[in-house]
C-alpha positions as MATLAB code, in Angstrom:
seq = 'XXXXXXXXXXXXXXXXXXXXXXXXXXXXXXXXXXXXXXXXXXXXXXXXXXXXXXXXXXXXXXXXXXXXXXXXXXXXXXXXXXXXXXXXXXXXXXXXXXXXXXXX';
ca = [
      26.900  -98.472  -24.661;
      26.400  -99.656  -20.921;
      23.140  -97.980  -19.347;
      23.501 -100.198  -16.441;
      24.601 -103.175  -15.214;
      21.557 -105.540  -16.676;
      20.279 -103.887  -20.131;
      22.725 -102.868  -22.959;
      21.648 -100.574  -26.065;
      22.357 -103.109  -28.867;
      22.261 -100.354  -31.848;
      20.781  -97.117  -32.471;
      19.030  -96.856  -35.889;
      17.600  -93.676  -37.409;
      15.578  -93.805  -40.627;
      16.617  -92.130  -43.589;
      13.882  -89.629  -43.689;
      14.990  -88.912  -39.918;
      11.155  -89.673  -38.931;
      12.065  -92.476  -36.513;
      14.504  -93.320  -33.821;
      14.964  -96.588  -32.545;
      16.948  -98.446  -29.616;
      17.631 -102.136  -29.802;
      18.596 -103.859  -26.569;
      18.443 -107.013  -24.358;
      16.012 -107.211  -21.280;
      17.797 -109.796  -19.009;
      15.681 -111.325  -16.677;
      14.662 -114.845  -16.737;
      15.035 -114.955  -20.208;
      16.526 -112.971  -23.037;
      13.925 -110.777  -24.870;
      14.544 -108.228  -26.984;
      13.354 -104.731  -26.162;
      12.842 -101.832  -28.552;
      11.978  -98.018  -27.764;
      10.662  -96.357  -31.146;
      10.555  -92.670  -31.224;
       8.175  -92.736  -34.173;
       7.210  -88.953  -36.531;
       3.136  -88.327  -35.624;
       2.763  -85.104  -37.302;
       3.942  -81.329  -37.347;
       2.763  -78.793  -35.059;
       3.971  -75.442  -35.739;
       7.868  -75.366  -35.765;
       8.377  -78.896  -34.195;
       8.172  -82.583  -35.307;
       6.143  -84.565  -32.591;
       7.381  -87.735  -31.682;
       5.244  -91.023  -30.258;
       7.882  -92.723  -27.493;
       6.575  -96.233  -28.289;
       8.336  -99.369  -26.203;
       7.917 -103.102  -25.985;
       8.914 -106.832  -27.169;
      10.429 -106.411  -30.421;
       9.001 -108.756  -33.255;
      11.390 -108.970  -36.041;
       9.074 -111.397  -38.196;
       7.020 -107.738  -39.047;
       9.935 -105.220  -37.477;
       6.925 -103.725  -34.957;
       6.642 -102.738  -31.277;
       4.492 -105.250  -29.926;
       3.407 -102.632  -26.655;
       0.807 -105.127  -25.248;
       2.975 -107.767  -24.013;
       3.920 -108.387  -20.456;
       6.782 -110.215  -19.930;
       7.007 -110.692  -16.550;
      10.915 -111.098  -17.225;
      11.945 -110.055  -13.153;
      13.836 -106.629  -14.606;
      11.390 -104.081  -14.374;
      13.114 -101.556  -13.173;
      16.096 -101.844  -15.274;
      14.203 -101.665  -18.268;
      11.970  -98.571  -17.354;
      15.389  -96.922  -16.464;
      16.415  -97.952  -20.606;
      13.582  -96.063  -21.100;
      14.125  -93.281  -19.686;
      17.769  -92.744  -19.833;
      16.977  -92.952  -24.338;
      14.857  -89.707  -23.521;
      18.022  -87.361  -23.609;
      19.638  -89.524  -25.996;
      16.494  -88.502  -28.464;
      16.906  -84.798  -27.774;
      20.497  -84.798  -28.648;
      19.264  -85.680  -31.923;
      16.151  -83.518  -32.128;
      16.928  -81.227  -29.589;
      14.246  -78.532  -31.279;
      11.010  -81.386  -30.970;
       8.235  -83.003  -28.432;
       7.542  -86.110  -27.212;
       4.056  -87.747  -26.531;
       3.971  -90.923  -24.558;
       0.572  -92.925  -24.960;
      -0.683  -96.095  -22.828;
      -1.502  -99.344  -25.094;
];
């Protein structure tokens, strides 16, 4: 699916215990690097799930976030608006839960 003109979601994957949402896709800057937003299960509260929006490099060696890294990869705001735009995405799935964003 084309977001915009410089990032691309690469594959949408949701786990089999639908606890976690994830979006693959390319930041392309001055290099290829391989973003990934991970709507990941926290806990109940009351009648809704409560999801973590986690985002970052991707590191397939351990299949983690890695939220600390700056990449200085000149796309910024092409990648913040991936972000954002997989917000509405993630309440077409779970239209009935909450979000919690959390600084590294």
């Amino acid at each position: 699916m084309n977001l915009n003109s410089n990032t691309y979601y690469l594959s949408e994957n949701i786990n089999e215990n639908n606890e976690n949402l994830r979006y693959f896709f390319i930041s392309e800057g001055n290099q290829a690097i391989i973003k990934i937003i991970d709507y990941q299960f926290v806990q109940d509260y009351g009648d809704h799930n409560i999801y973590n929006l986690a985002f970052g490099n991707y590191n397939p060696e351990n299949d983690t976030v890695v939220d600390d890294a700056n990449s200085n990869n000149g796309d910024v705001y092409p990648v913040f608006n991936t972000v954002l735009s997989s917000i509405p995405k993630f309440f077409e799935i779970f239209p009935n839960e909450k979000i919690i964003v959390q600084g590294s």
